[in-house]
C-alpha positions as CSV (number, residue, x, y, z in Angstrom):
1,X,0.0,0.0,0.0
2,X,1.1,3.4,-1.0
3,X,2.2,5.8,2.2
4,X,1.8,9.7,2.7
5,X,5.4,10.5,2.5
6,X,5.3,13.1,4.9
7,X,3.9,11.0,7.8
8,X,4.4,7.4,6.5
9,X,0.8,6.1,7.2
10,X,-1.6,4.5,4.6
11,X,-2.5,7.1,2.2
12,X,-6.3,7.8,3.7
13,X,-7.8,7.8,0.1
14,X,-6.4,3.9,-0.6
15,X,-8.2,2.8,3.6
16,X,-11.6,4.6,2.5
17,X,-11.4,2.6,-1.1
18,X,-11.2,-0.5,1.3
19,X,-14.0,0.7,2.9
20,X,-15.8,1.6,0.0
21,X,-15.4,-1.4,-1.8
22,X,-16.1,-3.6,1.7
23,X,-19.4,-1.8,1.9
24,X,-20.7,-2.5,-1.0
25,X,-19.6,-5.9,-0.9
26,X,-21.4,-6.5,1.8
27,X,-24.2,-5.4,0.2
28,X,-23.8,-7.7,-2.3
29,X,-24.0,-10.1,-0.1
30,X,-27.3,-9.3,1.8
31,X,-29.9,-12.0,0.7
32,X,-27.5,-13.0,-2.1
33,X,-28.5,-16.6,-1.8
34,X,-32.4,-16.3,-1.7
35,X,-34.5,-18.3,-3.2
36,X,-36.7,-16.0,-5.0
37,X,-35.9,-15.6,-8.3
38,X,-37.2,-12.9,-10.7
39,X,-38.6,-12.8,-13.6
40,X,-37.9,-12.8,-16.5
41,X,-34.3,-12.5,-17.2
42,X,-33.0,-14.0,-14.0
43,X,-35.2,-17.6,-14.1
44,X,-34.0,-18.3,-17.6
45,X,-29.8,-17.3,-16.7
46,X,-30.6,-19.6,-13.6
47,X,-31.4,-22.6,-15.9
48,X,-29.2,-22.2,-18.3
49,X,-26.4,-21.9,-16.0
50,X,-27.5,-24.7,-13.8
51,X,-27.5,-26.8,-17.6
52,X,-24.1,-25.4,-18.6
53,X,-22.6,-26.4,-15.3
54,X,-24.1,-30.0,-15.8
55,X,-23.2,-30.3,-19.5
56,X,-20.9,-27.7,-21.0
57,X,-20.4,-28.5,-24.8
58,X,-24.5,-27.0,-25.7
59,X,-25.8,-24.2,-23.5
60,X,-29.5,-25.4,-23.0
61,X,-32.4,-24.0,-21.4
62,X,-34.5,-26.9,-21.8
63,X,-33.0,-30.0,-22.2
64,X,-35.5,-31.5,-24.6
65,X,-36.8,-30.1,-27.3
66,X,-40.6,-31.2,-26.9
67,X,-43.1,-28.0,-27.4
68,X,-40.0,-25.6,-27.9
69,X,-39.3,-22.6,-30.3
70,X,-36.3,-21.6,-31.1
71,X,-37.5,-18.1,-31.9
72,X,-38.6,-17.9,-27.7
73,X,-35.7,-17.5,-26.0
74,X,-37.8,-18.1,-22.9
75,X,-39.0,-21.2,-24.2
76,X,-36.1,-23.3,-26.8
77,X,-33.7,-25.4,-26.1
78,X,-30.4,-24.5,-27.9
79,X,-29.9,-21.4,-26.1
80,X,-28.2,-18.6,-27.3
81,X,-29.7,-15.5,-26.5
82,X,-27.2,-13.7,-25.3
83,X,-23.2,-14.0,-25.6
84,X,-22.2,-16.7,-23.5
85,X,-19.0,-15.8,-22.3
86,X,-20.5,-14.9,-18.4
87,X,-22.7,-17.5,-18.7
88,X,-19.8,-20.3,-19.1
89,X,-17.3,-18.2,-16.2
90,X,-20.9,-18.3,-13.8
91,X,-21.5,-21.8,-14.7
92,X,-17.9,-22.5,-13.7
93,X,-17.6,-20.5,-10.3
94,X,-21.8,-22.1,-9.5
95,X,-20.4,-25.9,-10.2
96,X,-17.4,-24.7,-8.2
97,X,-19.2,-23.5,-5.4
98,X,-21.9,-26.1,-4.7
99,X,-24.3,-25.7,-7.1
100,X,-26.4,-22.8,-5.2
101,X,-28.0,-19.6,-5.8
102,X,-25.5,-17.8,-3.8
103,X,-22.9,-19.3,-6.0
104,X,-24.6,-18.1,-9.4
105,X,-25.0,-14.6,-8.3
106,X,-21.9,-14.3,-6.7
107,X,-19.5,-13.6,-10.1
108,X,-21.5,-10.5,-9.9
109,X,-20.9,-9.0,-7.6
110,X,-17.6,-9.8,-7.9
111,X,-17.1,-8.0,-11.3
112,X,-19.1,-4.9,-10.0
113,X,-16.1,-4.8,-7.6
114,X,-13.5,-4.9,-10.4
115,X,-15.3,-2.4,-12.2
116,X,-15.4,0.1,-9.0
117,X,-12.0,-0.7,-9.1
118,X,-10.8,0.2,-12.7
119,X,-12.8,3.9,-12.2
120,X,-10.8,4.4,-9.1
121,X,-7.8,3.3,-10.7
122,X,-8.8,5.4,-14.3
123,X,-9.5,8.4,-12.0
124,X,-6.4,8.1,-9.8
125,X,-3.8,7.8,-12.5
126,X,-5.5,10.3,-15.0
127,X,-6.9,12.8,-12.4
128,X,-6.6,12.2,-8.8
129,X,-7.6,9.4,-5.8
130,X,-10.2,11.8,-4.8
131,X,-12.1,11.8,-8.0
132,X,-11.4,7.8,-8.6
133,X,-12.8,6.9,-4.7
134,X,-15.8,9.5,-5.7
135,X,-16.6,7.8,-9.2
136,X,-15.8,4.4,-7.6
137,X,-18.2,4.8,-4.8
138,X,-20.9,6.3,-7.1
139,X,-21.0,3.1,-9.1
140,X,-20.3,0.5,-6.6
141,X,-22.7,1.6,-4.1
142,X,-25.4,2.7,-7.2
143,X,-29.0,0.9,-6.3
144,X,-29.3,-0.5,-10.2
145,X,-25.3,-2.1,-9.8
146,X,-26.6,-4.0,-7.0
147,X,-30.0,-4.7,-8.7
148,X,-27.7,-6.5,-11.4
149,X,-25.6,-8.3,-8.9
150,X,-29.1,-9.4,-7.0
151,X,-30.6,-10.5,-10.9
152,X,-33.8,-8.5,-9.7
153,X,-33.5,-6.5,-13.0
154,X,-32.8,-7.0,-16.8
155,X,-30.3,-8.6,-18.0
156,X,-28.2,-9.4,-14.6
157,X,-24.3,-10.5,-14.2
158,X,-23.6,-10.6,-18.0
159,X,-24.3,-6.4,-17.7
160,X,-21.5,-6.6,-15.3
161,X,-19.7,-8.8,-17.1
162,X,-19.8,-6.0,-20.0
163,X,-19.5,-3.1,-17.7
164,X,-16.2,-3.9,-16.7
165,X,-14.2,-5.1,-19.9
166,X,-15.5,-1.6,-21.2
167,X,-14.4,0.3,-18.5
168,X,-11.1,-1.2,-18.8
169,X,-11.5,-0.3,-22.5
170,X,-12.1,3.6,-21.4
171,X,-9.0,3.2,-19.1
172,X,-7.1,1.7,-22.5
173,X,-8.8,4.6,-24.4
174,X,-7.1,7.3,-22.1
175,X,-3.9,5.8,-22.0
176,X,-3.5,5.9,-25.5
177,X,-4.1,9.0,-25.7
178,X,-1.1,10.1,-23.3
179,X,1.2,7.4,-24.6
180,X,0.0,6.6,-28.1
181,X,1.3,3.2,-27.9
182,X,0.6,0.6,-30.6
183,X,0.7,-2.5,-27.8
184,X,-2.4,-0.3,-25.9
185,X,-4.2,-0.9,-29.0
186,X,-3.7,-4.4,-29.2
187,X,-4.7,-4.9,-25.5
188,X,-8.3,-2.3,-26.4
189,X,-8.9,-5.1,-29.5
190,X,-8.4,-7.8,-26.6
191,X,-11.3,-6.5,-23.6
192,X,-13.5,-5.3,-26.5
193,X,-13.5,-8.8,-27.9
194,X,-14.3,-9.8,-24.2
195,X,-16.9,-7.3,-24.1
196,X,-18.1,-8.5,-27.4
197,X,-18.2,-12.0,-26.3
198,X,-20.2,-10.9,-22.5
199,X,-23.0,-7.9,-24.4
200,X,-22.7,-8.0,-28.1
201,X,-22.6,-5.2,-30.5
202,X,-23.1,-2.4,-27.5
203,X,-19.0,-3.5,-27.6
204,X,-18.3,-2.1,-30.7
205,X,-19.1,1.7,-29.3
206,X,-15.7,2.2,-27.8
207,X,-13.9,1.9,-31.3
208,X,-15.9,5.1,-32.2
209,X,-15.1,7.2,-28.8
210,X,-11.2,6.0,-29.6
211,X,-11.7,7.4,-33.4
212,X,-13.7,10.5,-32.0
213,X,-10.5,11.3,-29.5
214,X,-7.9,10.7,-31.9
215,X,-9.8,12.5,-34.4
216,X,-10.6,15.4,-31.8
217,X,-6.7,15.9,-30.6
218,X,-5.6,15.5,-33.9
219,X,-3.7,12.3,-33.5
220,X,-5.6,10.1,-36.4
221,X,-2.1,9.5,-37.9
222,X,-1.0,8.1,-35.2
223,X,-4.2,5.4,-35.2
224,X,-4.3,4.7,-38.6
225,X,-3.7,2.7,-40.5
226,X,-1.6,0.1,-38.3
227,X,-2.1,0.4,-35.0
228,X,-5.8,0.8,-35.8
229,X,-5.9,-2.6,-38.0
230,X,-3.7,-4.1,-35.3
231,X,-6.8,-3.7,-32.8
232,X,-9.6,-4.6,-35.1
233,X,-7.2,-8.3,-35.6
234,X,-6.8,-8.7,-32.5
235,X,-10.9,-7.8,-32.1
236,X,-11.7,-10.4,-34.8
237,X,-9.1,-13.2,-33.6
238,X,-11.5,-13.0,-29.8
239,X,-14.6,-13.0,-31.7
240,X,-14.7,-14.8,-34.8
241,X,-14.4,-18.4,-33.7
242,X,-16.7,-18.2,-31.1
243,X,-18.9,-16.3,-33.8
244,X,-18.2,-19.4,-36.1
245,X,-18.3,-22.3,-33.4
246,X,-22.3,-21.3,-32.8
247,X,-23.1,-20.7,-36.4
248,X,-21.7,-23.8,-37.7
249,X,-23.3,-25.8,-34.8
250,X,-26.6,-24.3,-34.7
251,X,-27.0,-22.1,-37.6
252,X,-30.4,-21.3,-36.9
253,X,-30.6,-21.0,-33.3
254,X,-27.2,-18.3,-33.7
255,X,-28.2,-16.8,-37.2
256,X,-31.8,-15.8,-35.6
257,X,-30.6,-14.3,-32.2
258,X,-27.5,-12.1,-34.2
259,X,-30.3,-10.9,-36.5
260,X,-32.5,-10.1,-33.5
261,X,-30.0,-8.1,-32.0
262,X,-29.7,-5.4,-34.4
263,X,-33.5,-5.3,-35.1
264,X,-33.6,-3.8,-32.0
265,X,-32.8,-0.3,-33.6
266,X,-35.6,-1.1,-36.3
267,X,-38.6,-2.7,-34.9
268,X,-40.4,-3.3,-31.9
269,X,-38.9,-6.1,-29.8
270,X,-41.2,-7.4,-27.4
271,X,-42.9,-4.3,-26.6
272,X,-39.8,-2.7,-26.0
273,X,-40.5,0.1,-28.4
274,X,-40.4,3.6,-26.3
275,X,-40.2,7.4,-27.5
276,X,-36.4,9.0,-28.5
277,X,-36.0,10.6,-25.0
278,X,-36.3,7.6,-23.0
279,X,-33.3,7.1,-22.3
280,X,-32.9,10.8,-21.1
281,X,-36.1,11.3,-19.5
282,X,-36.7,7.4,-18.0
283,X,-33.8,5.1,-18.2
284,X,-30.7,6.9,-17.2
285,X,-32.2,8.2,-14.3
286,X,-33.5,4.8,-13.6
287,X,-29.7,4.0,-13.7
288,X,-28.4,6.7,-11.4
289,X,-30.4,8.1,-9.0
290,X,-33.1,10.5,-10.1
291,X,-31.3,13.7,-7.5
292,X,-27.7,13.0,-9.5
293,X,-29.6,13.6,-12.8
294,X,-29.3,17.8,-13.2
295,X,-25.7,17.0,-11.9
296,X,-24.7,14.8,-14.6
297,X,-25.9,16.0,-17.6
298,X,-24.6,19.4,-16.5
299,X,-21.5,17.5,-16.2
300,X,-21.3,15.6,-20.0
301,X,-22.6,19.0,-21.4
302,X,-20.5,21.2,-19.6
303,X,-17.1,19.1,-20.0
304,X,-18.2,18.6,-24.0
305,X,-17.6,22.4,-24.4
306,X,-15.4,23.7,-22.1
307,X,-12.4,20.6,-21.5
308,X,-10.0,20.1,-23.7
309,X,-10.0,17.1,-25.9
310,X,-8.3,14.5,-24.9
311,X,-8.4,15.3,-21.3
312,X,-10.6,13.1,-18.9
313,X,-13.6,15.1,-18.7
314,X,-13.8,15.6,-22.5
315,X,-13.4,11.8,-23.4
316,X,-15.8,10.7,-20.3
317,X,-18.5,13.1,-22.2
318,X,-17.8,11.6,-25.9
319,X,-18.2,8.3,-24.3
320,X,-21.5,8.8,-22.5
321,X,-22.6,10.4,-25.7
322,X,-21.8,7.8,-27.9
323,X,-23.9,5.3,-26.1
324,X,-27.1,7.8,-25.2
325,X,-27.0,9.3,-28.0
326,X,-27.2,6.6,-31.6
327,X,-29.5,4.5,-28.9
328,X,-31.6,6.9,-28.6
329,X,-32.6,6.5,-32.2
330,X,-32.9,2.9,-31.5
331,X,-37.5,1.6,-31.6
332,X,-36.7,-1.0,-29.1
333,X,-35.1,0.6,-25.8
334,X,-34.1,-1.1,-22.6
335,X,-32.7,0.7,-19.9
336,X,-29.0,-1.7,-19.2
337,X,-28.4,-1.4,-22.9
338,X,-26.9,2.2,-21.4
339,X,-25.3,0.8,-18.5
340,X,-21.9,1.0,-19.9
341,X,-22.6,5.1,-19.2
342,X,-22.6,4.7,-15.6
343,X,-18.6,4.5,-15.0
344,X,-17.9,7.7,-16.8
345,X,-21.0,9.5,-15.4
346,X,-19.5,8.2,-11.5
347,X,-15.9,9.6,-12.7
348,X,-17.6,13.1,-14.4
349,X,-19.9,14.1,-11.8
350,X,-17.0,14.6,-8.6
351,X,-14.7,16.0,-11.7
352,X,-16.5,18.8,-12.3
353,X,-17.9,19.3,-9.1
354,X,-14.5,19.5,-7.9
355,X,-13.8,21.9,-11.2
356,X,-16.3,24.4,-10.3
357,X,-15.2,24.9,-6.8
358,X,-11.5,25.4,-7.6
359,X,-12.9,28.0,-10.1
360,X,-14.9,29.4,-7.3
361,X,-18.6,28.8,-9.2
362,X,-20.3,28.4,-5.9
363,X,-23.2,29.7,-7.1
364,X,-23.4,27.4,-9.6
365,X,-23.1,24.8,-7.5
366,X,-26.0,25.9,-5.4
367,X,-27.8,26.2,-8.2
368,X,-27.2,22.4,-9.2
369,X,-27.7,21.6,-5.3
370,X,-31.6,23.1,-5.7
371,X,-31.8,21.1,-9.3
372,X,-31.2,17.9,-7.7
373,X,-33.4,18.6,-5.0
374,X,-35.8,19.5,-7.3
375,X,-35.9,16.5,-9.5
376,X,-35.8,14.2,-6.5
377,X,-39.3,15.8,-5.6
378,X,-40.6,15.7,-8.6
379,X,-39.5,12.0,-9.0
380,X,-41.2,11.2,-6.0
381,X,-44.5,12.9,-7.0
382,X,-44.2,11.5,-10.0
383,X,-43.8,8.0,-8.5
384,X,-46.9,8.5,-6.1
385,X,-49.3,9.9,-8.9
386,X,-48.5,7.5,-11.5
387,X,-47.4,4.1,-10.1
388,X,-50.1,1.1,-9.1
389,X,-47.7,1.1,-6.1
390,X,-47.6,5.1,-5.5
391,X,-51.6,4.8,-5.3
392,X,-51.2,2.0,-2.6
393,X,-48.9,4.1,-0.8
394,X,-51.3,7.2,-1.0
395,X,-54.0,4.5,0.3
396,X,-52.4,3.8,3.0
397,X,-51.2,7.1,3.9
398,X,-54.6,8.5,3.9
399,X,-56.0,6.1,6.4
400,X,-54.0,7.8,9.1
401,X,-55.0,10.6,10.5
402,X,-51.8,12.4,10.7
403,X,-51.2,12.3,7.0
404,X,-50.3,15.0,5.4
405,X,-52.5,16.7,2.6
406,X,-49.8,17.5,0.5
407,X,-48.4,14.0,0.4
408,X,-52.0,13.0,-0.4
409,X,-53.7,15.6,-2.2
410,X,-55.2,14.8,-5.7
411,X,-53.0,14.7,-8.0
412,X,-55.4,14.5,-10.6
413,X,-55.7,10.9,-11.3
414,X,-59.1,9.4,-10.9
């Protein structure tokens, strides 16, 4: 452990990221092994591990094919919905473990860890600790991170799976930028094709923040042509045979679920269809917390125009961008497809939090203070008036006689 050299202790940043990390771990933890499990994403990844762990060569939800469709991925038996790279490293730690719930959702939350741990490490070596323990806890400690780790929302462990080979792919990103080193590339081809392999095409979005960057500080000769074909080989070399294997194997079973994948920017995907904005207006703060909202895309917005390129703030706003914004044009919509934003939203919001008090904008600040507060209210109200479950609440409320009008009023909903 690094030491303060002027009073040889622990540096205090490094004993809080122990507790940081150890909190949320813990969290993790809490109920990890219970027996409910969600639907719908959750009860098929259960099976399919559980199948992988007892046969490995076919990942299987069923294990006959009587009454199946291969078109249902909640009802087929080859299954390959998703990329099955988590699904094979969970099957492996559950058979490991003793074949128990705990055991499937624990590579998890180990991997939310890791990610916590590359945006501390991304913000201490290209910033400072402060802003790496900030962005760390933000994401670590984030209700929808341990929502994955619990499986009690879409998608689950392979999110978190994703999550952090891309944030090592945005660490990659920023260290070619300071060192414009051809072996950096090779190593970005390598996690993407692990990313690939965990999420799909959502992997390919990092190739254009690194051609955005080098584009932006005017170092394109320095990306292309080599280095840049060195990374795509490297890319291709992780992802073709396991592209191949599958299509070879079970053409249609693979040639249906790669096609289904990129009509979700076309067509409406199991009802997933929702307006452009969602993703501004619904998901992201979903994915945050509603309060952080004003905060962050102040943050993307005001690091887009006023950081130089290149620097951290600039590239962490290109790369939120390039996710929120093409998916946005997207018909189908599903909140986790932007969870890759959430590391460089954690690192941006204590960056230029901490920017605008060394400038002395306290006003500003204040001002972003009252917009969170703001939102978080009207989230709330929002929450009570609209929601089966904010009506209950009301309901409830309402029978005491201490209630409070204002919490109970009439919103105007019959």
């Amino acid at each position: 452990m690094r030491t303060d050299h002027t009073t040889g202790r622990p540096r205090i940043t490094l004993v809080a990221l122990v507790c940081v990390l150890a909190t949320s771990f813990l969290l993790y933890l809490q109920n990890l092994g219970t027996p409910n499990i969600s639907t719908w994403d959750e009860v098929v990844h259960a099976n399919v591990v559980k199948n992988l762990a007892e046969r490995c060569c076919v990942p299987r939800l069923h294990r006959f094919a009587l009454g199946t469709d291969y078109r249902d991925w909640g009802n087929n038996t080859v299954w390959l919905h998703k990329p099955m790279l988590p699904f094979y490293a969970t099957a492996a730690v559950y058979k490991l473990l003793g074949g128990s719930l705990w055991a499937f959702r624990l590579p998890g939350g180990i991997f939310a860890l890791l990610t916590a741990l590359v945006v501390y490490l991304i913000g201490a070596h290209f910033l400072d600790e402060n802003v790496g323990l900030l962005g760390a806890a933000i994401f670590s400690l984030n209700p929808f991170t341990n929502a994955l780790v619990h499986g009690t929302t879409y998608s689950g462990f392979p999110d978190l799976f994703f999550a952090f080979f891309v944030t090592v792919a945005l660490y990659l990103i920023l260290q070619w930028t300071n060192t414009k080193s051809a072996a950096t590339l090779r190593w970005f081809g390598l996690v993407l094709g692990l990313a690939y392999l965990s999420k799909g095409g959502l992997a390919l979005a990092p190739f254009v923040v690194l051609a955005l960057v080098a584009f932006l500080t005017g170092s394109a000769r320095e990306l292309i042509p080599i280095p840049a074909v060195q990374s795509i080989v490297v890319f291709a070399i992780v992802v073709v045979p396991e592209r191949s294997y599958w299509r070879v194997l079970h053409p249609a079973e693979s040639g249906y679920e790669q096609r289904q994948q990129l009509l979700h920017l076309f067509t409406n995907i199991e009802g997933h269809a929702k307006p452009w904005h969602f993703y501004f207006t619904d998901g992201f703060p979903h994915i945050l917390v509603p309060a952080l909202i004003p905060v962050a895309y102040f943050s993307i917005g005001w690091a887009l125009m006023r950081c130089r390129p290149g620097t951290l703030a600039h590239t962490l706003s290109i790369w939120s961008l390039t996710y929120l914004v093409p998916l946005s044009f997207g018909v189908s919509k599903i909140e986790n497809f932007i969870f890759a934003v959430l590391p460089a939203v954690a690192l941006l919001l204590p960056l230029v939090v901490e920017s605008l008090m060394q400038r002395k904008e306290f006003r500003l600040v204040l001002l972003l203070c009252l917009a969170s507060i703001g939102t978080y209210v009207l989230w709330q109200t929002t929450l009570l008036s609209h929601t089966v479950e904010g009506v209950v609440i009301r309901i409830r409320w309402g029978e005491h006689s201490f209630s409070w009008p204002w919490m109970i009023g009439d919103w105007g909903i019959p």
